[in-house]
FIGUSE-279746 format. One line per 8 residues: number of its first residue (from 1); for each residue x negated, y, z of C-alpha. Coordinates in Angstrom, 3 decimals, always signed. Example, Ala and Ser with C-alpha at 12.3 -4.5 7.8 and 13.67 -1.06 7.14 Angstrom:
2
1) -12.300,-4.500,+7.800; -13.670,-1.060,+7.140
! end
This chain:
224
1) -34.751,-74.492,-31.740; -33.859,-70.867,-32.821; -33.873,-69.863,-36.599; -34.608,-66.787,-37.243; -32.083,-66.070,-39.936; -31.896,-62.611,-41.734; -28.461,-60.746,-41.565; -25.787,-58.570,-42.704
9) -21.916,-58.252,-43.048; -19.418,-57.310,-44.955; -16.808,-58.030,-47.911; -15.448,-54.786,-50.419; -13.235,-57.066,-52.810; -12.525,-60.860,-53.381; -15.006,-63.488,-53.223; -15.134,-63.788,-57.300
17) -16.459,-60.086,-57.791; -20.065,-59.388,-58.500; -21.958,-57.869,-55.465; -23.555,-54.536,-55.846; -26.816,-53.980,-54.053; -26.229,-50.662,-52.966; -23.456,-52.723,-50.603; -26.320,-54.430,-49.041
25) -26.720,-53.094,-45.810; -30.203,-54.481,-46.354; -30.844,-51.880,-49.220; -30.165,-48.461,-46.934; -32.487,-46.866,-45.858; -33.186,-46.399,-42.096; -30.112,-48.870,-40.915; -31.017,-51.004,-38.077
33) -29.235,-54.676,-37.393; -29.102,-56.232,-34.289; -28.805,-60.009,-33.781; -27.732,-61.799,-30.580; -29.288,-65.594,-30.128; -26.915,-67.505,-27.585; -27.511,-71.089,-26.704; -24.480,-73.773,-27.413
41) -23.115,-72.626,-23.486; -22.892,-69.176,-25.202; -25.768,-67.819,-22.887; -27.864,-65.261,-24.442; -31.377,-66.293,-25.463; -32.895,-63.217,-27.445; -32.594,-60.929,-29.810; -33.860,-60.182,-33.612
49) -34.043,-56.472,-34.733; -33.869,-55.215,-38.331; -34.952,-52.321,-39.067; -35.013,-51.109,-42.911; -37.217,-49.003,-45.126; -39.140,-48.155,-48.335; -35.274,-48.410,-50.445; -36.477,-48.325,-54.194
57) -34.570,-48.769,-57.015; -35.951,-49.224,-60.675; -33.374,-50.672,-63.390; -31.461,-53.253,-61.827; -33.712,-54.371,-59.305; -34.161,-52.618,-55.729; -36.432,-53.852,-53.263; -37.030,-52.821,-49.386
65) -38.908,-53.400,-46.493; -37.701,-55.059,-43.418; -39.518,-54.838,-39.861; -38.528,-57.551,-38.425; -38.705,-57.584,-33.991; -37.928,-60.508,-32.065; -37.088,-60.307,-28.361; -36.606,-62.613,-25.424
73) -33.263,-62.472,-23.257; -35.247,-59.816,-20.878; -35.799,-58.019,-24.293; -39.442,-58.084,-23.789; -40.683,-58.259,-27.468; -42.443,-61.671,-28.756; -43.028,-61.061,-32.003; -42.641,-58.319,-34.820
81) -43.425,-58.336,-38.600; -42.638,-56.468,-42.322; -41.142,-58.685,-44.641; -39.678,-57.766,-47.896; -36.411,-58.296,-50.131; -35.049,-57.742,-53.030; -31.658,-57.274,-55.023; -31.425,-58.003,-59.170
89) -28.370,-57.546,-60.787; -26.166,-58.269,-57.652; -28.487,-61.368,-56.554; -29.338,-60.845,-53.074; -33.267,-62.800,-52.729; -34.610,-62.609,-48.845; -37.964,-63.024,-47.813; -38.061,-66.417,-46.039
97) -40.202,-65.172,-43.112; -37.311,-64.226,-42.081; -35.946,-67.744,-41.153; -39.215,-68.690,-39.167; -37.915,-69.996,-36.369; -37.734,-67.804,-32.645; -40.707,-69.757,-31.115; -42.814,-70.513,-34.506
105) -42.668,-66.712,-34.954; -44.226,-65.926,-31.951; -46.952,-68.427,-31.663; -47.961,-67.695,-35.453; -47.432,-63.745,-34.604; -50.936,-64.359,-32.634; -53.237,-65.258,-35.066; -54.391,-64.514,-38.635
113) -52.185,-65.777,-41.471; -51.945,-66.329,-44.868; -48.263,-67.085,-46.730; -47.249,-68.111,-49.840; -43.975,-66.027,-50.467; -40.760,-67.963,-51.240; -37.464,-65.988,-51.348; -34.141,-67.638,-50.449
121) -31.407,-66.681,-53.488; -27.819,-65.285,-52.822; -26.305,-65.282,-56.343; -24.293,-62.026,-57.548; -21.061,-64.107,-57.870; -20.068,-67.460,-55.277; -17.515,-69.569,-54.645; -15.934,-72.571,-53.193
129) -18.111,-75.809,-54.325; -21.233,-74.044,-55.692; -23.887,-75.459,-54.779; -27.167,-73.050,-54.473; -31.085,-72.676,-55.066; -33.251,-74.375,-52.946; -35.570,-72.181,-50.906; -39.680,-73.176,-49.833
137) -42.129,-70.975,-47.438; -45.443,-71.764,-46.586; -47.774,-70.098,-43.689; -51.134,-71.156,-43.124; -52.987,-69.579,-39.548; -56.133,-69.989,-38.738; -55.912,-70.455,-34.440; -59.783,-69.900,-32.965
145) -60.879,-72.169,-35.402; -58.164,-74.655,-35.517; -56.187,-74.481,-38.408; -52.515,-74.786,-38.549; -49.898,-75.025,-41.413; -46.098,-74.315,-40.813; -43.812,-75.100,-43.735; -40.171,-74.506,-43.898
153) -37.842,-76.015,-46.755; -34.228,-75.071,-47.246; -32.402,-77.222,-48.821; -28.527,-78.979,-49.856; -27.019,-75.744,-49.662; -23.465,-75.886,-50.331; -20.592,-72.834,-50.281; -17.835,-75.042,-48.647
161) -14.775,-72.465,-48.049; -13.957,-68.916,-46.730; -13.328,-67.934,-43.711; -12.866,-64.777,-41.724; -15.347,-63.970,-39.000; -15.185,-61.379,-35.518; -18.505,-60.504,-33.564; -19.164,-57.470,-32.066
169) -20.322,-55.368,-34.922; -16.746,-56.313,-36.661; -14.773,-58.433,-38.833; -15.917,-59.450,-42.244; -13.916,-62.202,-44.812; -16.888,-64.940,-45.856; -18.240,-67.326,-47.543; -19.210,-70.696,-45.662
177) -22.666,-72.172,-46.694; -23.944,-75.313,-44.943; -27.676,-76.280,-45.563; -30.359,-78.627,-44.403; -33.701,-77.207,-43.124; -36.931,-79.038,-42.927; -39.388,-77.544,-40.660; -43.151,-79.240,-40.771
185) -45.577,-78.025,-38.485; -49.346,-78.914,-38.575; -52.309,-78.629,-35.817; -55.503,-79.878,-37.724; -54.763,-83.910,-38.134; -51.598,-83.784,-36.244; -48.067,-83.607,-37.598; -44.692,-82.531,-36.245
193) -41.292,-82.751,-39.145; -38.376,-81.280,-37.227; -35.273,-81.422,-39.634; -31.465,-79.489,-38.681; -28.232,-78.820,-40.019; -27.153,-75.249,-40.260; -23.830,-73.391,-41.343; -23.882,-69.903,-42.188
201) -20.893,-66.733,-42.998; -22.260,-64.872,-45.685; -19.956,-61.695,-46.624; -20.232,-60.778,-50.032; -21.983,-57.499,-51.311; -23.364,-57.456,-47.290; -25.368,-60.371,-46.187; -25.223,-63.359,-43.130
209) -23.219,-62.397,-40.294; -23.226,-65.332,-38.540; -25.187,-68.711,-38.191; -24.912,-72.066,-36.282; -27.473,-74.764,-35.649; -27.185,-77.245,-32.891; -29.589,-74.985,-30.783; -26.453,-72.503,-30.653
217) -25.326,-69.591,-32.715; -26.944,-65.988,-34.360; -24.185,-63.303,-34.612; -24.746,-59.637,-35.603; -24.050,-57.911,-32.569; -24.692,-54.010,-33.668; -25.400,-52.086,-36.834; -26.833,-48.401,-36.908
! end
């Protein structure tokens, strides 16, 4: 399985200063982020595209839109949606449509839906042994009559070290955050609980760059 994991890079100081959300990649307007999805062989599976918009800043919150593509290894698109974020004094808070996983995205992509927004928190100032907020999402779709309920809970997140990370896009110094996801999918009476362990390079003031599941690896792989 393929999350679906929003993304960014980059550290400006030492893991102990504040992030500014001006950093954010995420928070300029008309950037575009690339991710690569390879498989544990390191074979490329797909894509995810970022593209962001609608920058606004009023006191110390800024919010933006993110258009959000996903792509199969031909690049033939499977998916595409707007999803939104936010920044408040330094805390970085993303959308958590953005971790719906790569085959989830497309099969609810096709049909009407109705979420309940949850964001998933990045606090201004991290270190070693923190352990962070919880994240829940909810998406209910309503498939030619059938009706089908896909829930996603992050939790057990945990900032276990640093550690300095190379993809193509670059090198960024991080923090490493390990979490547990619970993914519950429902087809009318019928139940399937899928549950994984991730780890995840978050550069401060700049977002994910990288994240591991036992389906294989995201990486940023370009940034415009």
């Amino acid at each position: 399985m393929k999350m679906i994991f929003l993304i960014t890079a980059c550290l400006v100081y030492n893991f102990l200063h504040s992030q500014d959300c001006k950093s954010f990649y995420f928070f300029q307007n008309n950037k575009a982020i690339e991710l690569g999805i390879f498989n544990k062989r390191g074979d490329p599976t797909g894509m995810v595209s970022y593209k962001i918009s609608n920058v606004n800043t009023k006191g110390a919150v800024t919010t933006a839109s993110v258009k959000a593509e996903v792509f199969d290894k031909t690049r033939k698109a499977i998916s595409s949606s707007v999803n939104s974020i936010k920044c408040e004094n330094g805390a970085f808070m993303a959308d958590m449509k953005l971790f719906l996983p790569q085959q989830q995205s497309e099969q609810f992509n096709k049909t009407e839906v109705k979420t309940k927004n949850g964001y998933l928190e990045y606090p201004a100032v991290m270190k070693p042994g923190d352990r962070l907020k919880d994240g829940n999402f909810e998406m209910e779709a309503d498939n030619n009559g059938l009706k089908q309920t896909l829930k996603i809970e992050i939790s057990n997140r945990n900032v276990t070290g640093t550690e300095k990370v190379t993809t193509p896009a670059g090198t960024w110094d991080c923090l490493v955050i390990t979490y547990h996801t619970m993914l519950n999918i429902q087809t009318g009476p019928i139940a399937i609980p899928l549950t994984f362990e991730s780890t995840e390079w978050f550069a401060p003031a700049f977002g994910v760059v990288k994240t591991v599941n036992q389906a294989g690896t995201m990486e940023v792989i370009s940034i415009k």
